[in-house]
VOFI-811863 format. One record per residue (C-alpha): x, y, z; residue in three letters. Coordinates in steps of 0.25 Angstrom, whole numbers, padded with zeros to 4 digits, always signed. Example, Ala and Ser with C-alpha at 12.3 -4.5 7.8 and 13.67 -1.06 7.14 Angstrom:
BEGIN
+0049-0018+0031ALA/+0055-0004+0029SER/
***
This chain:
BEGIN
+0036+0148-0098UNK/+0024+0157-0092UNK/+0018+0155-0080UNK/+0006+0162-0075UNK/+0005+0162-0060UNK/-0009+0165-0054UNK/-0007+0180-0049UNK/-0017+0175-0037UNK/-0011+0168-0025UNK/-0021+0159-0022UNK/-0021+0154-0036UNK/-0005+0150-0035UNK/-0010+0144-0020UNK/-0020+0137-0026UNK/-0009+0130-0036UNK/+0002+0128-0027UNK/-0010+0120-0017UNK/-0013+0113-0027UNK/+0001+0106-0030UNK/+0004+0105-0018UNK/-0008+0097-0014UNK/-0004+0089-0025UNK/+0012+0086-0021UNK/+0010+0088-0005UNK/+0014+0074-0002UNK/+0026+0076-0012UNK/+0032+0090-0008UNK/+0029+0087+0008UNK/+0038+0073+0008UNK/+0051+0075+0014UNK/+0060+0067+0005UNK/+0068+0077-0006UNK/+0059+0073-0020UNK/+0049+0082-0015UNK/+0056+0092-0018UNK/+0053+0088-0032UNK/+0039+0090-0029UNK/+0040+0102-0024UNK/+0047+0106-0037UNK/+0037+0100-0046UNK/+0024+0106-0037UNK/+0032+0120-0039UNK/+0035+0117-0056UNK/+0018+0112-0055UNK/+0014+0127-0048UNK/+0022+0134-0059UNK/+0017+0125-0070UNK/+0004+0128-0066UNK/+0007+0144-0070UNK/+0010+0141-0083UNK/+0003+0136-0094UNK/+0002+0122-0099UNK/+0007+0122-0114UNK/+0020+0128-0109UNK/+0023+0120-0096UNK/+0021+0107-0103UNK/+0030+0114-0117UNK/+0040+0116-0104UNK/+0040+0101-0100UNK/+0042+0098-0117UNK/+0054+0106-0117UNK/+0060+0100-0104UNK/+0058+0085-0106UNK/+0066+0090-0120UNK/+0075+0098-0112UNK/+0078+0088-0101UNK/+0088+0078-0110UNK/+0097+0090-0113UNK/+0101+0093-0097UNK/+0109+0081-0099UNK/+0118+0089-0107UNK/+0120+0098-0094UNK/+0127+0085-0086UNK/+0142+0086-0082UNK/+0150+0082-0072UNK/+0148+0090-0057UNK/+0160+0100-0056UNK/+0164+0100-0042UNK/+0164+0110-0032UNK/+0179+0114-0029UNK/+0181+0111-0016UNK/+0188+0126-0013UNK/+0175+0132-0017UNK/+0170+0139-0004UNK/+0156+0135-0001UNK/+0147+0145+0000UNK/+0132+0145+0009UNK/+0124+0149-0004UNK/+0127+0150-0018UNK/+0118+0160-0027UNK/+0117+0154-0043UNK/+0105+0163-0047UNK/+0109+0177-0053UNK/+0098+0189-0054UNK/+0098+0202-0049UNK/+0085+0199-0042UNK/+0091+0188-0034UNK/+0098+0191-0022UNK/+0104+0183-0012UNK/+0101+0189+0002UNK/+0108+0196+0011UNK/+0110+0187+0022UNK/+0116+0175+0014UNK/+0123+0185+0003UNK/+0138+0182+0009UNK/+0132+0166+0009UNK/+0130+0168-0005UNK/+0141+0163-0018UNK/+0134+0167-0030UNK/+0138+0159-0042UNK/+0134+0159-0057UNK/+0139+0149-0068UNK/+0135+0146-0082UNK/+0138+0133-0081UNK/+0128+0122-0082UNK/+0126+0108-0079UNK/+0121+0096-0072UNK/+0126+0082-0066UNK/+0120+0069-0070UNK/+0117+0067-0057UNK/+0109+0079-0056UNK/+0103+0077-0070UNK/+0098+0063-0063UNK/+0095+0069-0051UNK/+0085+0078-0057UNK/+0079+0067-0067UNK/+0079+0057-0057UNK/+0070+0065-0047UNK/+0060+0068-0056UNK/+0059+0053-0061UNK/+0060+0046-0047UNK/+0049+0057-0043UNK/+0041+0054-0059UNK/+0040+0070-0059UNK/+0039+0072-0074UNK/+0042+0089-0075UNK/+0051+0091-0086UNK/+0053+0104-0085UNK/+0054+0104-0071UNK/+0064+0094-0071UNK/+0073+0102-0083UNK/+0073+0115-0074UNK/+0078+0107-0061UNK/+0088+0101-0071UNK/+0093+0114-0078UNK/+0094+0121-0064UNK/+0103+0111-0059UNK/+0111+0113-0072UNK/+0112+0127-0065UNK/+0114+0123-0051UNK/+0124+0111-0053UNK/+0138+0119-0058UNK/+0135+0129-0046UNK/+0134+0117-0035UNK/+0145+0112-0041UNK/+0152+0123-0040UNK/+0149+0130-0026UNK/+0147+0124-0012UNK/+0135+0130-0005UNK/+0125+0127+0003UNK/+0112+0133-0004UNK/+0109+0136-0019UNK/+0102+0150-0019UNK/+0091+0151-0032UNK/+0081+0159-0033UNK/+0071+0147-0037UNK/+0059+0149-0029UNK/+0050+0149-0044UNK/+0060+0139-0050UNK/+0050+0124-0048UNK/+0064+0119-0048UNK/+0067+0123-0032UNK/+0064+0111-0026UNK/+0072+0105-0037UNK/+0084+0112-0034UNK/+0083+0111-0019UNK/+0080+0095-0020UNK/+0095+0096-0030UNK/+0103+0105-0022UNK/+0100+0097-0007UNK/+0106+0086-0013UNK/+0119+0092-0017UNK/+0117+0099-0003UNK/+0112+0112-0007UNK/+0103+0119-0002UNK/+0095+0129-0012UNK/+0091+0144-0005UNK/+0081+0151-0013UNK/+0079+0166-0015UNK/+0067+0174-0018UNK/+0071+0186-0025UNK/+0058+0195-0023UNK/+0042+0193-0020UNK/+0035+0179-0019UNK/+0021+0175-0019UNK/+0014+0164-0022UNK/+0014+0159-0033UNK/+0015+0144-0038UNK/+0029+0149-0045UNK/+0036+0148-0030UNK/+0028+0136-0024UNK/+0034+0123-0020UNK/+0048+0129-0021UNK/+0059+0122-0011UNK/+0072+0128-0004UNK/+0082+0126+0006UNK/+0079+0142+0009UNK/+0073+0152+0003UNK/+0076+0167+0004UNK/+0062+0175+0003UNK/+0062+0192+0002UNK/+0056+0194+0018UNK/+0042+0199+0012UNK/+0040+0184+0008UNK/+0030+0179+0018UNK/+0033+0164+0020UNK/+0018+0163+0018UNK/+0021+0164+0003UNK/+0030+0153+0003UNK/+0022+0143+0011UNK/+0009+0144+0002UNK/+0019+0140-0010UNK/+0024+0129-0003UNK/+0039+0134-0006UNK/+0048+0127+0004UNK/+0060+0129+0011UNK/+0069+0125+0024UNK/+0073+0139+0026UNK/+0066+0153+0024UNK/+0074+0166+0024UNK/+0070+0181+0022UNK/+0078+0192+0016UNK/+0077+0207+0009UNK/+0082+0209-0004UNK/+0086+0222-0002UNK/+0090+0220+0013UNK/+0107+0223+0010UNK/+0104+0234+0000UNK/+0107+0248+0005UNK/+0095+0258+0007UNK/+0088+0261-0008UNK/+0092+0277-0012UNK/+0083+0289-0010UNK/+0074+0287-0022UNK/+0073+0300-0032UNK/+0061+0311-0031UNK/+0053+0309-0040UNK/+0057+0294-0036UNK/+0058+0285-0048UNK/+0048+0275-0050UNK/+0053+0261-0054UNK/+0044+0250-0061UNK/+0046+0236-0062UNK/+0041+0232-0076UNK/+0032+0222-0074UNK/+0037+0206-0077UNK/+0024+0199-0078UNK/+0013+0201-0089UNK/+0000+0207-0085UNK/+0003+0221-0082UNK/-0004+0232-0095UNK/+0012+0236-0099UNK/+0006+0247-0108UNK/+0000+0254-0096UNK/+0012+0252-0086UNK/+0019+0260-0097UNK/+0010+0270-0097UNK/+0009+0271-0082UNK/+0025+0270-0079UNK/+0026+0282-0089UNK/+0016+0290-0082UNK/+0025+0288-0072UNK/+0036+0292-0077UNK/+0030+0308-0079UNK/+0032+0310-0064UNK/+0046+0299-0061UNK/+0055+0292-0068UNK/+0051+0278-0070UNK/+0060+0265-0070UNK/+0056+0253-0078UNK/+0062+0239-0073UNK/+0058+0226-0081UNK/+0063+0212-0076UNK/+0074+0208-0076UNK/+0071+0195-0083UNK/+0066+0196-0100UNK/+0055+0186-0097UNK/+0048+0196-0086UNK/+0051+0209-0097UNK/+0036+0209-0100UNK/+0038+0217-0111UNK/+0046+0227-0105UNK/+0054+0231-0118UNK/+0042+0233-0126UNK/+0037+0243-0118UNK/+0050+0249-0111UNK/+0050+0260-0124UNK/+0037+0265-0119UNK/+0042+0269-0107UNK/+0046+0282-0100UNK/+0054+0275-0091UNK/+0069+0272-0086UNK/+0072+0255-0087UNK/+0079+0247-0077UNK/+0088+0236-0083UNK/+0085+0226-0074UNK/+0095+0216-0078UNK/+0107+0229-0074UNK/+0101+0237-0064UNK/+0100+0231-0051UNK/+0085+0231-0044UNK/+0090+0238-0033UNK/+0095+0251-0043UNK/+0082+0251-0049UNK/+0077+0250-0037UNK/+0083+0262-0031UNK/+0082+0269-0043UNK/+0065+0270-0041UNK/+0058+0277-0030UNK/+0045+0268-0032UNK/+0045+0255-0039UNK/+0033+0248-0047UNK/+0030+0236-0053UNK/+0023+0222-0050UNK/+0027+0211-0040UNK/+0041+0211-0041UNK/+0053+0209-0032UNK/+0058+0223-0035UNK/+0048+0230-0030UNK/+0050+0221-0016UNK/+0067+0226-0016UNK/+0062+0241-0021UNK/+0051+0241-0007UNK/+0065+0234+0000UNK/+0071+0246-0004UNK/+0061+0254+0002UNK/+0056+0260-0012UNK/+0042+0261-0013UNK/+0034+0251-0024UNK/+0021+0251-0030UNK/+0016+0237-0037UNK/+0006+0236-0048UNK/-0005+0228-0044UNK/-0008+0214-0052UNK/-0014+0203-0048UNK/+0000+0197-0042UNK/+0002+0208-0033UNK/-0015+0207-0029UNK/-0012+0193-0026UNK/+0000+0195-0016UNK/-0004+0205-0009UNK/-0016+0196-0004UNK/-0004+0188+0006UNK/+0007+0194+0005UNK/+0011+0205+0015UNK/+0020+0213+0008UNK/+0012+0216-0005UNK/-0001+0219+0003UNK/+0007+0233+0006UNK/+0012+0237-0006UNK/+0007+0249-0016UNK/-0001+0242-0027UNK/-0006+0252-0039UNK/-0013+0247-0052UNK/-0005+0249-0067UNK/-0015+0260-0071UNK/-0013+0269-0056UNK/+0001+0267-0056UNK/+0006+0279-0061UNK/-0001+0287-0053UNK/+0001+0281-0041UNK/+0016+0281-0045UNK/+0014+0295-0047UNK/+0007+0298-0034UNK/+0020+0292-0027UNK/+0031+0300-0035UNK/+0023+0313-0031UNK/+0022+0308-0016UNK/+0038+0305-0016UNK/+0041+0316-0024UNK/+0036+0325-0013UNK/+0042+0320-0001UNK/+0053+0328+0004UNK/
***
């Protein structure tokens, strides 16, 4: 499904007030099915950013879906009672997310194939939606389907938190209401830059893990909750990034979302690429290729395989780095390389309240390659 969120703040604000107005009494009670209403004000945000014809299709598909669950349902395997217990046990597996430094030898990281649920979780799940007459299909089959995900691994391990990286999932609240009651606690971790946005809002954790440029402010105006708050750097346990190359190589991050004039990008990157070489990365993920293969012929340009090369080694491959909002341009400004951002109405948008952004070096698509070039030459001349 597509969503659209509004590149203004003030819009996604707007939004989230406007839920929360509506649920306050719900989300602010003290007793655990509120967490239910958190979950569904965060699903009513990020239905509102979608458009109509395909959330309700969604809802369709998910009341058709939900009887087949039932064929996930067997028996709770278990845990072996020699299995060492472990503090935090990590079941999400990308590159981009990381575990941090301080509870990495905390950490048991475990991945599984096997998929399946308890009728006693299958009731749990219908029977808080029915007691609470919160009709969401879809949101109900997602919370369903994770647990078919979470079930065989709690079974499995003994640990005290669940670590996902779930803040835009509208199931959080979900999975934290689930897992207190096994007595788990869930510990979220962000894996690059936040800002407002109606994708986040309402979201609910035991503690949450945010990059250190996050201000707290960010969090509070989308009503994201959590007992514990803990900052950390990505690249805080990664040795020093090497001596970039003279010229230095300019790396660009292909951009994920529509909006950007690709043709021009093209033409500017090769530009570029008469005065350095020039390292094309597209993400990781087919759904944000933004028609990267179509156009990767037309360019005089090295690629980066993002799903083999490390973001770190591309990285350290690349003098100057380029590209929209992105959390590799955060880790290349960890690594002390230097990064240019192209401006869009996103970036406009956050650097209105958020400290970090308002510093950084912002150029237009149609100046970028001379600005580019005005930087190589500058480099290129130190001594």
């Amino acid at each position: 499904m597509t969503y659209r969120f509004d590149p203004d703040f003030r819009g996604e604000v707007a939004t989230i007030e406007k839920v929360y107005r509506a649920y306050q009494e719900r989300i602010d009670s003290d007793v655990a099915r509120r967490y239910l209403w958190r979950a569904v004000c965060q699903y009513k945000c990020q239905s509102h950013a979608r458009r109509r014809i395909p959330s309700l299709l969604a809802n369709v598909v998910a009341v058709v879906g939900l009887p087949f669950v039932l064929l996930a349902i067997r028996r709770s395997r278990k845990i072996n009672s020699d299995a060492a217990p472990c503090k935090y046990l990590k079941i999400d597996f990308h590159m981009a997310y990381q575990v941090p430094k301080g509870i990495r030898g905390d950490t048991r990281e475990s991945i599984t194939s096997i998929r399946y649920l308890t009728f006693g979780d299958f009731c749990f799940a219908i029977g808080l939606f029915i007691k609470n007459r919160a009709f969401y299909p879809e949101l109900l089959l997602k919370f369903l389907l994770w647990i078919t995900i979470a079930r065989p691994q709690i079974d499995s391990h003994r640990t005290a938190y669940l670590i996902q990286y779930c803040e835009y999932s509208a199931t959080s609240s979900l999975r934290k209401i689930f897992l207190n009651r096994q007595g788990i606690r869930i510990a979220n971790i962000t894996h690059g830059e936040e800002f407002v946005s109606c994708r986040s809002a309402f979201s609910s954790f035991d503690q949450y893990f945010a990059w250190e440029l996050t201000p707290k402010s960010i969090h509070d105006a989308m009503h994201i909750e959590y007992a514990e708050r803990l900052s950390f750097n990505p690249c805080a346990d990664l040795p020093p990034a090497p001596r970039a190359p003279t010229p230095p190589t300019f790396g660009f991050l292909w951009p994920s979302l529509e909006g950007t004039d690709l043709a021009v990008l093209v033409a500017k990157l090769n530009s570029i690429s008469r005065s350095c070489a020039v390292i094309v990365r597209p993400h990781p993920n087919p759904k944000y290729a933004n028609q990267f293969d179509r156009y990767r012929t037309q360019l005089n340009a090295q690629v980066s395989d993002s799903n083999r090369e490390d973001i770190h080694g591309f990285i350290d491959r690349c003098g100057i780095l380029g590209g929209n909002l992105s959390a590799a341009l955060l880790q290349a400004a960890f690594r002390g390389r230097e990064v240019i951002y192209l401006h869009d109405e996103y970036l406009a948008s956050l650097r209105e309240y958020h400290e970090y952004y308002r510093d950084v070096s912002v150029v237009t698509i149609e100046t970028l390659d001379r600005y580019v070039a005005n930087r190589i030459s500058a480099k290129s001349s130190r001594p």
